[in-house]
C-alpha positions as a printed Julia matrix, in Angstrom:
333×3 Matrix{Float64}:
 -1.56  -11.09   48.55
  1.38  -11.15   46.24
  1.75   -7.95   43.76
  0.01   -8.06   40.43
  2.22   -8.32   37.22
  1.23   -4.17   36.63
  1.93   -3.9    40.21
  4.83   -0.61   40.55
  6.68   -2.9    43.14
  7.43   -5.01   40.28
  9.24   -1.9    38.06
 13.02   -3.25   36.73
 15.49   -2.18   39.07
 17.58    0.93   37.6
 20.97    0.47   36.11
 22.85    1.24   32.95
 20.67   -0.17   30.47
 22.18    1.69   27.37
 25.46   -0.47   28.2
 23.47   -3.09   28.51
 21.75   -3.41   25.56
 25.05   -2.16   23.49
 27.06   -5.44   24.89
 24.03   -7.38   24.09
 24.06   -5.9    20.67
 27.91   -6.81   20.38
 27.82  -10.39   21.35
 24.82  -11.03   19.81
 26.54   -9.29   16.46
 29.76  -11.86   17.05
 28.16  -14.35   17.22
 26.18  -14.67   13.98
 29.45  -13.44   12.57
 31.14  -16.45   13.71
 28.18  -18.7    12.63
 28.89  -16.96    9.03
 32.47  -17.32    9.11
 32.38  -20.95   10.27
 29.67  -21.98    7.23
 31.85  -20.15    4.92
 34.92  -21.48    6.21
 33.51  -25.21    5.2
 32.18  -24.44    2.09
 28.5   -22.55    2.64
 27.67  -19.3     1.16
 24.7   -17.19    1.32
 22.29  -17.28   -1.75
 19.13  -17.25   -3.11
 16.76  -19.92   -3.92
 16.17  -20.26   -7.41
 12.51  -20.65   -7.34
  9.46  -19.63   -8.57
  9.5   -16.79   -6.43
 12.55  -15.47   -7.81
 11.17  -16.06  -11.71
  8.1   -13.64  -11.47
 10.51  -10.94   -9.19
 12.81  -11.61  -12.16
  9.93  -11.48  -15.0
  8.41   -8.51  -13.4
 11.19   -6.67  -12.84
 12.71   -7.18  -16.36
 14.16   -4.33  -18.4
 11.32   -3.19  -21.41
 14.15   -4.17  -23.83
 15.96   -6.64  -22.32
 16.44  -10.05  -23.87
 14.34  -13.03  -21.89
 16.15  -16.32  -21.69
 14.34  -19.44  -21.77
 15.02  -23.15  -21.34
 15.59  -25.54  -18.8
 18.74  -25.63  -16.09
 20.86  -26.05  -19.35
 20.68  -22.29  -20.39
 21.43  -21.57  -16.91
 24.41  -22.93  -16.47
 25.26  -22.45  -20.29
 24.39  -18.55  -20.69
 26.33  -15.92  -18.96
 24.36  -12.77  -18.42
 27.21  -10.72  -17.87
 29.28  -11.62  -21.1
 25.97  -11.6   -23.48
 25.8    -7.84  -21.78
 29.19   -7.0   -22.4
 29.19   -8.43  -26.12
 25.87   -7.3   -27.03
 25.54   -3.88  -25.4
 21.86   -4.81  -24.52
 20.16   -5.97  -21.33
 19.08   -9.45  -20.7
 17.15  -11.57  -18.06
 17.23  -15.57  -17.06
 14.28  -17.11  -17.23
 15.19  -20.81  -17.0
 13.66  -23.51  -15.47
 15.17  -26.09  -13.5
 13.31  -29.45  -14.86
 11.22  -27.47  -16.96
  9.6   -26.69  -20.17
  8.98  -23.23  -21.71
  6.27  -24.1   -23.46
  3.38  -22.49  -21.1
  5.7   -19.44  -20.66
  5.98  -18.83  -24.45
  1.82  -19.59  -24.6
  1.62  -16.82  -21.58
  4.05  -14.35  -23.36
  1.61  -14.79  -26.77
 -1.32  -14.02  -24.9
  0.26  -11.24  -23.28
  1.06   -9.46  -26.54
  4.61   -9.95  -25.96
  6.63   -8.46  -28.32
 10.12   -8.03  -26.9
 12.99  -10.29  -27.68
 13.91  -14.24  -26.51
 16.48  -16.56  -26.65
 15.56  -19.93  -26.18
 16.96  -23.04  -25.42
 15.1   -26.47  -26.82
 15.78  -29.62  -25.65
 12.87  -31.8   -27.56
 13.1   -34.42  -24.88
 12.29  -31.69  -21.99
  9.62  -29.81  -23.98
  7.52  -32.62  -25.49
  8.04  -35.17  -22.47
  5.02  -37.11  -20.85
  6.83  -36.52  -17.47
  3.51  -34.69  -15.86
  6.44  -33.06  -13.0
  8.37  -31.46  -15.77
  5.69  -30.07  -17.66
  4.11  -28.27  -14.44
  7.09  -26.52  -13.19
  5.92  -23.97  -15.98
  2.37  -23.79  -15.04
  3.21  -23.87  -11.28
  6.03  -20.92  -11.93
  2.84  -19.01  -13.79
  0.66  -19.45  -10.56
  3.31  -17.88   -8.4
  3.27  -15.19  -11.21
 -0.3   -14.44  -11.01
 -0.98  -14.69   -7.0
  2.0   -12.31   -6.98
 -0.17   -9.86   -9.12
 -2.97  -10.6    -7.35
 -1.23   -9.82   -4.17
 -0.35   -6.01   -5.61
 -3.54   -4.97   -6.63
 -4.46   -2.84   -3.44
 -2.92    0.49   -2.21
 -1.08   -0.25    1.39
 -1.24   -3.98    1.04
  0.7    -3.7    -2.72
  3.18   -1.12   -1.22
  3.85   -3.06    1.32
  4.14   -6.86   -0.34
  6.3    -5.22   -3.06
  8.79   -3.91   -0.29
  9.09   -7.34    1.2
  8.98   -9.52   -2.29
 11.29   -7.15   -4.35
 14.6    -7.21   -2.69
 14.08   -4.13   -0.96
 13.42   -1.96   -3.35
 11.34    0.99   -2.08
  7.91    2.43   -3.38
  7.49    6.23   -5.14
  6.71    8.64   -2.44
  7.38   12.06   -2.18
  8.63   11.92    1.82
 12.59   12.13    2.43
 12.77    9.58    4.4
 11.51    7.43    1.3
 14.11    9.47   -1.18
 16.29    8.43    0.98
 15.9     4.52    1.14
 15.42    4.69   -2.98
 18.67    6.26   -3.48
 19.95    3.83   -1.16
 19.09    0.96   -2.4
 19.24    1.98   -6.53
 23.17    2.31   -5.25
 23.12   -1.62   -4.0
 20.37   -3.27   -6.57
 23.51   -4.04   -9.12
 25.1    -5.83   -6.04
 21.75   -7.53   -5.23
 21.32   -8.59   -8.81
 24.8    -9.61   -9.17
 24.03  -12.14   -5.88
 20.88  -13.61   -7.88
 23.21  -13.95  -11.18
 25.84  -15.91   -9.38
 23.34  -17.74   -7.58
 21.02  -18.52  -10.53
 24.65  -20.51  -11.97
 26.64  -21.61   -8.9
 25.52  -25.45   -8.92
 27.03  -26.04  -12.25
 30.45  -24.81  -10.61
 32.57  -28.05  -10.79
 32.53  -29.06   -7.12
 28.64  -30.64   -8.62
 30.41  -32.47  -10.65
 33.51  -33.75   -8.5
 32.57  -37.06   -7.97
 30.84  -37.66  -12.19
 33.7   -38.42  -14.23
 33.83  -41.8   -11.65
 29.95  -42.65  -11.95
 29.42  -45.12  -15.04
 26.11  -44.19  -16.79
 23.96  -47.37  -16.04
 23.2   -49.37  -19.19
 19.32  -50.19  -18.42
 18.33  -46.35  -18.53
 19.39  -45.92  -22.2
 18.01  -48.6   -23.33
 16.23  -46.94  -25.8
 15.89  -47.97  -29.74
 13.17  -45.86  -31.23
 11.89  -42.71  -31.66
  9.37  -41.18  -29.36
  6.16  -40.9   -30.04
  5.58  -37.25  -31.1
  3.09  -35.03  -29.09
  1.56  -33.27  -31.9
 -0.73  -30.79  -29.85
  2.42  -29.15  -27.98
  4.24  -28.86  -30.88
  1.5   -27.15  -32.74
  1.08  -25.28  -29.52
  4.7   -23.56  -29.21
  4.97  -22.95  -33.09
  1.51  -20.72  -32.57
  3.14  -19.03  -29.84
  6.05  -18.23  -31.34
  4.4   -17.33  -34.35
  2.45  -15.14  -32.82
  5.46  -13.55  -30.92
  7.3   -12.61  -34.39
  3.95  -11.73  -35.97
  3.9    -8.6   -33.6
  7.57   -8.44  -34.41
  9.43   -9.87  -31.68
 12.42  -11.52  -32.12
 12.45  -15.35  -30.99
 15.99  -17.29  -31.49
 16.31  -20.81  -30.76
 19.44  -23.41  -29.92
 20.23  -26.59  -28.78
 22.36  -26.96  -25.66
 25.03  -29.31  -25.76
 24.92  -32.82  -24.55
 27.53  -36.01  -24.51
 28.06  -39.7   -24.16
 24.95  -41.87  -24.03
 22.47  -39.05  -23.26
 23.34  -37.36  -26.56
 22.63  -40.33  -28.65
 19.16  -41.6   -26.55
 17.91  -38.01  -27.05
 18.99  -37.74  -30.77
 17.51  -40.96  -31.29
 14.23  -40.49  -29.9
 13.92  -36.66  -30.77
 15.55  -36.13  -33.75
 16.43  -32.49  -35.05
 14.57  -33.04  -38.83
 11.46  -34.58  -36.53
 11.85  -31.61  -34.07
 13.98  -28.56  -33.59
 14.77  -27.91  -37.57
 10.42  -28.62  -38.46
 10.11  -25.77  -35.39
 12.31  -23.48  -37.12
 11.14  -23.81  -40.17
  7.2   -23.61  -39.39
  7.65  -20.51  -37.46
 10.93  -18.94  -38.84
 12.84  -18.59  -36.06
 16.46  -18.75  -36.44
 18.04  -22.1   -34.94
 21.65  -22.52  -34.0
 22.52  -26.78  -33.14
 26.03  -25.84  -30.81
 26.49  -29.54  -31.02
 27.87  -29.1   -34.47
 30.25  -26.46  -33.05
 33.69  -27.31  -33.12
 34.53  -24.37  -30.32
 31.34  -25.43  -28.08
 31.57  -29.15  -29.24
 35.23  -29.12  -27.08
 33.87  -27.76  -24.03
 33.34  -30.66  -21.0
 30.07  -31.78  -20.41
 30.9   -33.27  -17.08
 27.21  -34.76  -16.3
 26.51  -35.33  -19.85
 23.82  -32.58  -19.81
 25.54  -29.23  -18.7
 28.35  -27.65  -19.46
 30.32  -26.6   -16.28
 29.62  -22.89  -15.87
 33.33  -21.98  -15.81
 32.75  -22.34  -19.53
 29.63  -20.02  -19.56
 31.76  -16.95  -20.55
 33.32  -18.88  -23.86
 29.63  -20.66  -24.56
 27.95  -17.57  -24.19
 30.28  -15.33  -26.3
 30.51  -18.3   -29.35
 26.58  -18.4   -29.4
 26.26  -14.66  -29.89
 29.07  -14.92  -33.22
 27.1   -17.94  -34.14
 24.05  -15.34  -34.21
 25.75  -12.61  -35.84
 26.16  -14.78  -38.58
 22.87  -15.24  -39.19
 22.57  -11.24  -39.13
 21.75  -10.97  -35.11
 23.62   -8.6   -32.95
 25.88   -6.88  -35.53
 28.0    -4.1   -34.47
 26.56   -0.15  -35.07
């Protein structure tokens, strides 16, 4: 009869395993370097997807008096955290949406009792669309909010999904071994978060664009002559949220991102700023900065007609805040 599995004949012959598993360790080790190396080498680079996920770790793990950015993927490639930081003095958090409308976030904030501080981008055409896909990515962005709430509600299992969800970041607990891995990683979260920044803007870096300036904007899809019909019920709905917001007295500010060529004109046409954005700021008070009218943001390129190319983020971002200040936001001490 041949030996069983458990049989002792069947024990792994002796040898220097420690060597072994060190060399296996090594090549294994090259290897994925040169997998890294090679993607890099032709234009790959590690990142972060800019999902859902990423907006409730971001939402939860917000700063209590940081500013909240929201708007579509225009205020994500138009804002740059880092400048607004350095200009401002204070904190701030993206909360864009890639095709997406912020007008279920700013409904959740109000029901929330938010009070804090937002920046917000509106683009009429986004917010008050009829395109069902554009107005879920809100709601379905809330979802992955909750069932991440959900998730944390019990002892071990919250410990342990907040480990895995949060980029590491390590639970309070008395044990070294746990003091340890906090002071650990507190040293590399501003390298994390700087990887989620860069990520959060990196396909508005002009290698998206290369190939635009060449691609003639076809005539059919602006065909457009009138103005859109306006959804009265989501209007009435943001201006009640932001009301609400500055009611408790939090600070909402609002601009438009800029656009060019046909785009520009279609949206103008259709949502026009007395019809929209300037009724929004005047029903809830909100101040409301148009950087179309800018002559310093009016030169930047809009290379796909609908985002500026991040490159300019820094100048964008630092123009807005003056363009603030003189409305009596972020003055100096």
């Amino acid at each position: 009869m041949p030996p069983s599995l458990t049989s002792p004949n069947n024990r792994l012959p002796t040898g220097p395993w420690a060597r072994t598993a060190v060399l296996g360790i090594l090549i294994g080790g090259l290897t994925l370097a040169a997998v890294e190396l090679g993607l890099r080498r032709v234009g790959y680079e590690a990142s972060v997807n800019d999902d859902a996920q990423l907006w409730a770790l971001e939402y939860r793990d917000r700063p209590d008096d940081a500013w909240l950015t929201l708007g579509s993927s225009r205020i994500a490639c138009a804002f740059d955290l880092d400048t607004f930081e350095e200009v401002t003095g204070e904190p701030v958090v993206q909360l864009g949406i890639s095709s997406g409308q912020p007008i279920a976030i700013l409904t959740y904030l109000n029901e929330q009792g938010f009070d804090g501080k937002l920046i917000v981008e509106v683009s009429p055409y986004v917010w008050f669309t009829d395109n069902p896909l554009i107005a879920q990515q809100a709601v379905l962005t809330l979802q992955t909010l909750h069932d991440q709430e959900r998730a944390l509600l019990g002892g071990l299992e919250r410990r342990a999904t907040r480990v895995l969800q949060s980029q590491l970041r390590i639970l309070h607990s008395e044990t070294d071994l746990f003091d340890l891995a906090k002071a650990v990683v507190k040293r590399a979260r501003p390298v994390i978060r700087q990887s989620v920044r860069g990520d959060r803007q990196r396909y508005c870096w002009p290698s998206r664009y290369a190939l635009m300036p060449d691609m003639p904007m076809p005539d059919e899809s602006w065909a457009v002559t009138e103005r859109a019909p306006k959804d009265e019920a989501s209007f009435d709905e943001v201006t009640v949220a932001i009301q609400g917001i500055m009611a408790r007295g939090g600070t909402v500010l609002l601009f438009a991102a800029p656009e060019a060529g046909d785009p520009r004109d279609v949206h103008l046409l259709s949502y026009p700023e007395s019809v929209y954005a300037e009724v929004l700021a005047e029903r809830t008070g909100a101040p409301y900065v148009n950087t179309m009218t800018d002559p310093t943001i009016g030169a930047l390129a809009v290379p796909d007609y609908s985002h500026i190319d991040a490159s300019d983020a820094p100048l964008f971002t630092e123009r807005l805040v003056e363009l603030y200040r003189e409305k009596g936001y972020f003055l100096p001490d």
